[in-house]
Structure formats: C-alpha cells, structure tokens
VEXMARLO-144666 format. One line per field, with one value per atom (N, C-alpha, C): residue number from 1; atom name; x, y, z. Coordinates in pm, whole numbers, plus 50000, padded with zeros to 5 digits. Layout:
BEGIN
i: c(NUM_...);
at: c(CA_...);
x: c(X_...);
y: c(Y_...);
z: c(Z_...);
END
This chain:
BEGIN
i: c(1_1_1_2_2_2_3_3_3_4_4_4_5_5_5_6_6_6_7_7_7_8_8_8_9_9_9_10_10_10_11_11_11_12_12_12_13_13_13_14_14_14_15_15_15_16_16_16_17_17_17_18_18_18_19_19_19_20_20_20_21_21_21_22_22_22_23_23_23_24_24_24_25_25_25_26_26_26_27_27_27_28_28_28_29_29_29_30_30_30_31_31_31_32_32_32_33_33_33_34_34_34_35_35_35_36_36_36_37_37_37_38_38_38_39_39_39_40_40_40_41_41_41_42_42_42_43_43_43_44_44_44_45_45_45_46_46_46_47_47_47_48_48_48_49_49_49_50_50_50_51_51_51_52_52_52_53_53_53_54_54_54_55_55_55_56_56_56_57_57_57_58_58_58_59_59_59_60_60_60_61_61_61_62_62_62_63_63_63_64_64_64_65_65_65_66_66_66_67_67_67_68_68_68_69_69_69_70_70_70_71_71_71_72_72_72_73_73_73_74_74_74_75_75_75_76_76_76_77_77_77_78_78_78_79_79_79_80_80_80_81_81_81_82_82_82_83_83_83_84_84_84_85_85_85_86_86_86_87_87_87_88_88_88_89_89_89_90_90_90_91_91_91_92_92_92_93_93_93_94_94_94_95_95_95_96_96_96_97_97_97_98_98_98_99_99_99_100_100_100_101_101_101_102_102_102_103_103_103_104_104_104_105_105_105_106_106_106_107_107_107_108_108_108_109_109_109_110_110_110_111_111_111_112_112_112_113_113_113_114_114_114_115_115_115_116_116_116_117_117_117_118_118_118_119_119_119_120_120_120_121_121_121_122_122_122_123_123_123_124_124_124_125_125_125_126_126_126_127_127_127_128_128_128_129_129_129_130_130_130_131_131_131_132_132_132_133_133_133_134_134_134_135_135_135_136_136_136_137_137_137_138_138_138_139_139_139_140_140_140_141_141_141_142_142_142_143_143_143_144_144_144_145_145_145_146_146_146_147_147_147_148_148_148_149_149_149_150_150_150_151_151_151_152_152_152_153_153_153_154_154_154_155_155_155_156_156_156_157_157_157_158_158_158_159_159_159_160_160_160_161_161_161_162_162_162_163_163_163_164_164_164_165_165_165_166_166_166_167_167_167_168_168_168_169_169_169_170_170_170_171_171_171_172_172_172_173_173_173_174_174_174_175_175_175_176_176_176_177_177_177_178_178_178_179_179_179_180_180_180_181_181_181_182_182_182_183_183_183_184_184_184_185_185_185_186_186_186_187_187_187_188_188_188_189_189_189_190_190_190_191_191_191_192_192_192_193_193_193_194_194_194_195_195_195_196_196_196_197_197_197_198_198_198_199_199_199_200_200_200_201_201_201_202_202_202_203_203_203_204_204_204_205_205_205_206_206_206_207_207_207_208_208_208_209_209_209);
at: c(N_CA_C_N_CA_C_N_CA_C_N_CA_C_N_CA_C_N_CA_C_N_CA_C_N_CA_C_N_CA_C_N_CA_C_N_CA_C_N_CA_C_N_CA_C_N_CA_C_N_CA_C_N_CA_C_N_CA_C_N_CA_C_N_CA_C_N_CA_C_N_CA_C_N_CA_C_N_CA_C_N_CA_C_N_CA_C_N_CA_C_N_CA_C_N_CA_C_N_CA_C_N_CA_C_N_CA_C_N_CA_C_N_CA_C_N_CA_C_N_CA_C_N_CA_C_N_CA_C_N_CA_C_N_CA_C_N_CA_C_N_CA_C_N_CA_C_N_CA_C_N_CA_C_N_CA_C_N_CA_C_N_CA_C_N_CA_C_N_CA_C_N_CA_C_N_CA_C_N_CA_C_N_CA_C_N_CA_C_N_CA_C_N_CA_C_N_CA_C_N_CA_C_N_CA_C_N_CA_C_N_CA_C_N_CA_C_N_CA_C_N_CA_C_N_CA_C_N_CA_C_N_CA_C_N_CA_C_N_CA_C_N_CA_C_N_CA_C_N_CA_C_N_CA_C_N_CA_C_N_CA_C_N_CA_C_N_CA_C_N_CA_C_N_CA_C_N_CA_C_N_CA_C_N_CA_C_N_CA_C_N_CA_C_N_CA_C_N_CA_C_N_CA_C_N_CA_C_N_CA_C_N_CA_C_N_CA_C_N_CA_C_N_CA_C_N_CA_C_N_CA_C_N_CA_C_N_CA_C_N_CA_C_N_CA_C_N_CA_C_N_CA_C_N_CA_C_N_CA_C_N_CA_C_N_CA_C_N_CA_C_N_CA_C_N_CA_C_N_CA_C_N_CA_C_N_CA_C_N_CA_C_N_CA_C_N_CA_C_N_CA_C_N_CA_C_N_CA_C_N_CA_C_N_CA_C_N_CA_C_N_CA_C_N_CA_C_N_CA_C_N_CA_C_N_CA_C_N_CA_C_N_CA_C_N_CA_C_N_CA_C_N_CA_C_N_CA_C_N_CA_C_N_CA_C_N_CA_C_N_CA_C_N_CA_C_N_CA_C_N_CA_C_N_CA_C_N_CA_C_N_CA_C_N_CA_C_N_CA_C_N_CA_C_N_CA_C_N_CA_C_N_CA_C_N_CA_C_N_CA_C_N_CA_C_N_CA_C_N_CA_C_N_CA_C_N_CA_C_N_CA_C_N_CA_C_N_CA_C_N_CA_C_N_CA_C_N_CA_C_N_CA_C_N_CA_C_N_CA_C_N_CA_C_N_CA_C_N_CA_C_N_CA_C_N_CA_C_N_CA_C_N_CA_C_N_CA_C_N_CA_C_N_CA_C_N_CA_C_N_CA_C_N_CA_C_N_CA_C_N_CA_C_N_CA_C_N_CA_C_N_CA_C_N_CA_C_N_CA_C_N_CA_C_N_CA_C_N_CA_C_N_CA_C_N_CA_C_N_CA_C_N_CA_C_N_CA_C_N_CA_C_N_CA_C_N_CA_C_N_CA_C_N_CA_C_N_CA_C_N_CA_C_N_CA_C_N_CA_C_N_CA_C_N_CA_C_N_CA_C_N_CA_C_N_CA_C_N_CA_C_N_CA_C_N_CA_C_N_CA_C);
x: c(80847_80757_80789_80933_80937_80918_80943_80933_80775_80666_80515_80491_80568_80535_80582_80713_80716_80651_80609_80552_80398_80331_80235_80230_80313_80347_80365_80474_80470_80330_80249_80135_80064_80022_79939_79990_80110_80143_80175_80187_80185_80059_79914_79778_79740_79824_79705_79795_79919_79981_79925_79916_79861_79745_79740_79621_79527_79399_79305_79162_79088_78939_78931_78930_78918_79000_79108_79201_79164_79144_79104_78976_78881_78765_78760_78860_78879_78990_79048_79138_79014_78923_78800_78721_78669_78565_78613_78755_78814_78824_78887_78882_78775_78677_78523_78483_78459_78448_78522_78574_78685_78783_78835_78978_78926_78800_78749_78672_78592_78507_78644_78710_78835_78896_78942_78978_78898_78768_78638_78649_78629_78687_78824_78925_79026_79015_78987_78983_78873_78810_78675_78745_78847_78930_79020_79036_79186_79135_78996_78927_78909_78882_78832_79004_79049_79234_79250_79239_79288_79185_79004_78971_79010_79017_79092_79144_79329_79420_79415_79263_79231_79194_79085_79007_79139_79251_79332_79411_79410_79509_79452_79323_79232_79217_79136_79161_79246_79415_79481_79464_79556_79540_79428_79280_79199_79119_79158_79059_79052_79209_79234_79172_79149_79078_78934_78856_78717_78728_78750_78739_78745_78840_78904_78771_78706_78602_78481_78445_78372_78395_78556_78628_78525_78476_78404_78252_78151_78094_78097_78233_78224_78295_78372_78421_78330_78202_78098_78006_78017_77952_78037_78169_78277_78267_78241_78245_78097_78018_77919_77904_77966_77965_78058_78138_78236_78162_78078_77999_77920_77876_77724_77800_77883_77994_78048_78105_78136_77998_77883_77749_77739_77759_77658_77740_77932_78008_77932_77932_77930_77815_77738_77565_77575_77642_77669_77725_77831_77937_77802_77814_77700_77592_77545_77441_77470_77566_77636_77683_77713_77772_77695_77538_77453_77384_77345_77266_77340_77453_77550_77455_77504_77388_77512_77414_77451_77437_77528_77488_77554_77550_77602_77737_77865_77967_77975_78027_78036_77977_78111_78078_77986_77926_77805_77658_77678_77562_77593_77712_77704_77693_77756_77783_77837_77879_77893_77982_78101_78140_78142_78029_78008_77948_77857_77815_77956_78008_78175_78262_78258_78325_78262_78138_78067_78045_78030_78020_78150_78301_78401_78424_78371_78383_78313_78161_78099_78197_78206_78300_78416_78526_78654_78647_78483_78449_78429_78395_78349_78465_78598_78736_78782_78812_78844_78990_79049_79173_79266_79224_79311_79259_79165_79151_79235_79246_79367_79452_79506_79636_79726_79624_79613_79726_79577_79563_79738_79759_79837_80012_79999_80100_80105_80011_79974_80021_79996_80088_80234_80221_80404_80478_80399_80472_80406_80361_80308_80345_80509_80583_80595_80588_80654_80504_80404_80318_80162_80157_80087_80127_80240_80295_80270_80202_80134_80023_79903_79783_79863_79946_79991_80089_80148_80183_80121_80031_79891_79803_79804_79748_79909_79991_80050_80085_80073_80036_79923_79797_79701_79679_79739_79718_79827_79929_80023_79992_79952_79876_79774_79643_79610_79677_79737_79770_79853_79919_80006_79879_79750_79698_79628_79615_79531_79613_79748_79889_79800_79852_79828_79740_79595_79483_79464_79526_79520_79611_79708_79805_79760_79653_79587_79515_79394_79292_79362_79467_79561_79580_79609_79664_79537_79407_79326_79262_79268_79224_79347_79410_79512_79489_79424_79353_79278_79193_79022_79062_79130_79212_79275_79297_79343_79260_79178_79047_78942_78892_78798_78687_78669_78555_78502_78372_78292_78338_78412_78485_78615_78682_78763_78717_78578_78517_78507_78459_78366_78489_78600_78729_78760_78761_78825_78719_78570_78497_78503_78505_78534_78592_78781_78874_78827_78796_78787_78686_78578_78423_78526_78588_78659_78765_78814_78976_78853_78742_78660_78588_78550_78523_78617_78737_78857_78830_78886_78945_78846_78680_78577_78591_78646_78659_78771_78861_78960_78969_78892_78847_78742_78661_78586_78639_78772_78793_78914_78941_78986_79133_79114_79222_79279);
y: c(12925_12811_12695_12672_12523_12593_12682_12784_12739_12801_12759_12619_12540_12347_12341_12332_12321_12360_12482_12510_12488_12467_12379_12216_12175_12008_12001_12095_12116_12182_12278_12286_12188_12129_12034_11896_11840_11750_11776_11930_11968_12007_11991_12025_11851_11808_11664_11513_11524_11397_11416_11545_11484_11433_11305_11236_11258_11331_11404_11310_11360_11272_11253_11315_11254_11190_11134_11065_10950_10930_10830_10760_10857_10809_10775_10763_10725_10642_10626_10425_10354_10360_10309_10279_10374_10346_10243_10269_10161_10015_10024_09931_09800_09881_09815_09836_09868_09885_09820_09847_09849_09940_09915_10038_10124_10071_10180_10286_10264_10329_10450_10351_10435_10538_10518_10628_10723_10655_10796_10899_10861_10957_11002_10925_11016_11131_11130_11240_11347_11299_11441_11505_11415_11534_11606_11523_11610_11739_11702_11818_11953_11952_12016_12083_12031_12091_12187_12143_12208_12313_12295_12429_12555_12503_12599_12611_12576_12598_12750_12704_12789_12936_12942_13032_13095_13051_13099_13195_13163_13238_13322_13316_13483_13524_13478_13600_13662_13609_13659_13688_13808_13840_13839_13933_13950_13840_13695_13595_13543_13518_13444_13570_13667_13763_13751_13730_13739_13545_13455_13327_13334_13392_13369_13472_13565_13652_13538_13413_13311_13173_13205_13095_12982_13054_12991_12934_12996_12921_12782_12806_12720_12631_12625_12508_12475_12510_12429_12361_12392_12283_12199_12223_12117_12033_12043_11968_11889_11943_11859_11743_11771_11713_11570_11614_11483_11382_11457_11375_11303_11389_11271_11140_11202_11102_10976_11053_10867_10839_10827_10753_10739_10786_10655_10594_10606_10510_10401_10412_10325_10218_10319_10227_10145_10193_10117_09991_10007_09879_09779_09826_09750_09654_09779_09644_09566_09600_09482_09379_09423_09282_09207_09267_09168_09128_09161_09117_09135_09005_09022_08979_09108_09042_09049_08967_08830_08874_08852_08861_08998_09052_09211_09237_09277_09380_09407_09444_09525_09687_09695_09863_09902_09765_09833_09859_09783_09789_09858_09936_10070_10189_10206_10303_10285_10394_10388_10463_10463_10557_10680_10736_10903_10944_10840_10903_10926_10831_10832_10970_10979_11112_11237_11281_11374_11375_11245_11258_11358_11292_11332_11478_11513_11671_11763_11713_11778_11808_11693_11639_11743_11756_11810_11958_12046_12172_12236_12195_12223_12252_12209_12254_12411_12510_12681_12676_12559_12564_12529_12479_12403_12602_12656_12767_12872_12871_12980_12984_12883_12825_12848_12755_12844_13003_13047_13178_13242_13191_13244_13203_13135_13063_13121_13191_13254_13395_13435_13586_13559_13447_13426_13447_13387_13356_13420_13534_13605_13571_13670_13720_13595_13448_13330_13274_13272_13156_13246_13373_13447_13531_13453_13612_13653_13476_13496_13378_13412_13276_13162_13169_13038_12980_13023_13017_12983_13037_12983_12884_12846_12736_12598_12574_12531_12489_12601_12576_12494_12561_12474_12348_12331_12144_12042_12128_12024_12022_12111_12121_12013_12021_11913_11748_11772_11640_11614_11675_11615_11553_11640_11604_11444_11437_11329_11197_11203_11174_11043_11115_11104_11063_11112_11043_10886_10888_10776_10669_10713_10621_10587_10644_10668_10516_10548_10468_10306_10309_10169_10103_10222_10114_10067_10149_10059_09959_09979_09826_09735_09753_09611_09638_09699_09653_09569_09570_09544_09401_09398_09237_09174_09246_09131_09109_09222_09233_09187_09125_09091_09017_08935_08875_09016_08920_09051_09085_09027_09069_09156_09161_09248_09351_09369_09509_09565_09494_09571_09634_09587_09677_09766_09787_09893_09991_09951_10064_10099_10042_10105_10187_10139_10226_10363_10373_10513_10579_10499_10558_10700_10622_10650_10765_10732_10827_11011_10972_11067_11180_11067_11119_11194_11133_11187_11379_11363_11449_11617_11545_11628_11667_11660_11675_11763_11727_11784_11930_11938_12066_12146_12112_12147_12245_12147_12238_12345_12345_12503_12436_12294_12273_12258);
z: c(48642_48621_48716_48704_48814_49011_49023_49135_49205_49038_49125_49112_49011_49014_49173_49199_49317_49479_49432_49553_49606_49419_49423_49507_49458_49478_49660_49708_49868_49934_49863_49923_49960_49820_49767_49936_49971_50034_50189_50209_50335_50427_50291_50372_50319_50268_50280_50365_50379_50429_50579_50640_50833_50827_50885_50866_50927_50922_51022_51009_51045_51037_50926_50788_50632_50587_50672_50610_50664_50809_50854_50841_50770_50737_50576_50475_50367_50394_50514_50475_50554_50614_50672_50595_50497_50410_50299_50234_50162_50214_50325_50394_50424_50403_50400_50308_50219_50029_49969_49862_49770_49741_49634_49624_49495_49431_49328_49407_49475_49586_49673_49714_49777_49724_49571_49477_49441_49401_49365_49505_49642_49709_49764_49749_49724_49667_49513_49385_49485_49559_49581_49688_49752_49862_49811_49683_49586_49492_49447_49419_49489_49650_49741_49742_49769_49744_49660_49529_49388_49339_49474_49427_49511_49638_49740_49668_49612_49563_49503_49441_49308_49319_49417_49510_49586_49628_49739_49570_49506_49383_49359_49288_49279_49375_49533_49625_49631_49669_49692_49852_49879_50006_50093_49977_50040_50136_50076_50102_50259_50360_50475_50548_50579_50671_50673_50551_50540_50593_50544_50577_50770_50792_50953_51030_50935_51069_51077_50983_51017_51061_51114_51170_51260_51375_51445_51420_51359_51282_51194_51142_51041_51099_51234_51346_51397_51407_51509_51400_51259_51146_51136_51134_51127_51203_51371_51468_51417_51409_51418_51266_51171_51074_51114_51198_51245_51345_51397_51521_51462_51320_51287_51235_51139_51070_51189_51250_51354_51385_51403_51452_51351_51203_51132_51107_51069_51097_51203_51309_51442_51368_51349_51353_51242_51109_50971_51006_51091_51154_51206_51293_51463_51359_51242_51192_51084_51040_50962_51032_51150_51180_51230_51316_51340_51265_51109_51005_50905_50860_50752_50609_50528_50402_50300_50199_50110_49950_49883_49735_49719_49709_49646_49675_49628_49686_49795_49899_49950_49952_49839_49814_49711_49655_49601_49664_49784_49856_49984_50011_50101_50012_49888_49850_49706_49656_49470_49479_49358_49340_49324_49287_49261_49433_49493_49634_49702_49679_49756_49714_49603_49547_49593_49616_49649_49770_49876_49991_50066_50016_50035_50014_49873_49877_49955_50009_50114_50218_50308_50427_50371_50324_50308_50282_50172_50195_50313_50431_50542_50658_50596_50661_50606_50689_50676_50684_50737_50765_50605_50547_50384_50296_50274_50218_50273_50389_50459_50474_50473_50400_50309_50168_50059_50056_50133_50073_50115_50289_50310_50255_50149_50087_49952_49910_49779_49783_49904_49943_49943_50002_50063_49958_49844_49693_49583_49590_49524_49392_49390_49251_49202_49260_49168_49091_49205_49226_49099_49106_49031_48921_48924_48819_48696_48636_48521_48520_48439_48400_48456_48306_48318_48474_48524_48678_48730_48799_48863_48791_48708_48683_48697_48697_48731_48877_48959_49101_49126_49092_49105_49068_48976_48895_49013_49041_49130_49249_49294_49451_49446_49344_49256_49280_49228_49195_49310_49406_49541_49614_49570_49746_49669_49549_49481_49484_49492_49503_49667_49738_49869_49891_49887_49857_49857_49770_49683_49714_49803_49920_49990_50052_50151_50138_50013_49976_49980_49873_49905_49951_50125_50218_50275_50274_50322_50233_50116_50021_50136_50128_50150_50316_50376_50523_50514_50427_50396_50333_50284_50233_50363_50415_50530_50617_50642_50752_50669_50593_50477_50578_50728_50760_50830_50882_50962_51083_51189_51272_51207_51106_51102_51046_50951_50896_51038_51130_51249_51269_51308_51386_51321_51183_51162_51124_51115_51155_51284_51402_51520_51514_51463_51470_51425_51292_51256_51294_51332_51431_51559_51606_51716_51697_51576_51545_51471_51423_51398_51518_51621_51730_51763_51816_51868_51833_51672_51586_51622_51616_51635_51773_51875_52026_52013_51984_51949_51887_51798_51679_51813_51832_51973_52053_52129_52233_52191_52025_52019_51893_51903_51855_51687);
END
C-alpha cells in the first residue's frame, strides 16, 4: 500500500512540476484573473492527470503502443492548439489594454470558474505524452501499483492529488504576480510573457521536440 501511495505521489509530481505551455498559461491566466479562477483550473489539469493515471492502470501494458501509433497526429493538434492559444492570449492582452473596461472583476468578465476548469481539461487532454507515461510507469510497477482494487486506486488519488498539489502552486504564484502586476501595463506583460512562452513551447513540440 505505501509502495503505490508513493509511487503515485512521484508520478503525480514528475509529469506535472516541468513547467510546459499549461503551466505557463495557468500562472498567466491567474495572474490576470484571480486565484479562484486560477484554482478551478488548476483542479482541470489535476483531473486530466488522475484520469490518465486511471486509464494508464486498466490498460496496462496494452495502452503506450496503441497511444504512440497516433503519436503524430495528435502532435500536430497539439501544436496547433498552442498556436491558437498564444493569439487569443496576444489579442485578449492588445485589447484590453487599448479599451480598459470598468465595473466587473476581472475574472468575471474574461472568464468563470467552470469555463476555466474545462477550458484547462480540453488544453491538458490533447497531451499523448502524460498517458504514456502513465502507462509506462504502471508496467514498471505492476506487482506494487495493481496488485489489488484497492492499490490502484491509491495510486490514482495521489498521482491525483501531487499534480493538484502543484497546480495549485502554480496558480498562487501567479495570484501574487497579478497583485503586484495589478495595472494595465503590468496585465499586458505578463500576457505577453506567456503569449510568447506558449508560442515558444508549440515550436518546440513542432520541430520533434
């Protein structure tokens, strides 16, 4: 039992602490929102985790071979999901800052909590790399990590909860960006920033990486 807690908890923190385009596009979105907005998507990337998690335990072996023969496909939706993502980043920024509006939240007048939660789980399903993973960590640890129901559900809840863990560090540090960057010249920068760190990431994924 402590065998799959643990190896849950290291899954769970070894596919979510490198900070990739969804990480950088959830201390961005907080950043310019709030930190409730920030958390509702944290939880939808921590979801997208703990169902891989889940999916990688019943496949089993069979699952990282059939995922990997649509590797490339599902890298050129990936890429393009990142491209649209930094432009409407960009364009969201650009016209806020030339027509700052008045009266509402912030984050209630970009976005809500549940769009935020669901947007995130779209965005984070569309990665092949966190399911193969998984999977191939579920073989590694077969006899510990499956050996009974209850095992595997233990894996899964901490894998769960590392990446929600994190998440949610994540979200934090950009509330306390978004507090220091709070005028419209500092929203604009750190939408740039992550406009940019998105781009990057999608170029990157592109040319093979």
């Amino acid at each position: 039992m402590t065998t799959a807690l643990l190896a849950g908890l290291l899954a769970g923190y070894a596919i979510a602490i490198p900070v990739g385009a969804i990480g950088a596009y959830l201390i961005g979105l907080t950043a310019r929102t709030n930190l409730r907005i920030g958390l509702s998507a944290a939880f939808g990337v921590a979801t997208v985790d703990g169902a891989y998690a889940l999916v990688a335990v019943l496949g089993g072996a069979a699952l990282a071979p059939v995922v990997a023969r649509y590797d490339e496909p599902l890298r050129a939706v990936s890429v393009g999901v990142l491209a649209v993502l930094a432009a409407v980043v960009l364009w969201r920024s650009l016209r806020e800052y030339r027509v700052p509006e008045s009266g509402d939240e912030p984050g209630e007048r970009m976005t809500s909590p549940p769009k935020a939660y669901w947007t995130l789980v779209g965005l984070t399903s569309v990665n092949p790399t966190t399911v193969v993973y998984f999977a191939a960590l579920v073989v590694g640890h077969s006899g510990s990590v499956t050996a009974t129901p209850l095992h595997a559900t233990v894996f899964v809840a901490a894998a769960f909860a590392a990446s929600a863990s994190w998440q949610c560090l994540l979200a934090g540090g950009g509330a306390l960006l978004g507090s220091l960057l709070s005028g419209s010249r500092g929203r604009l920068a750190t939408s740039l920033v992550s406009s940019a760190l998105i781009a990057a990431f999608a170029v990157h994924l592109a040319l093979g990486g």
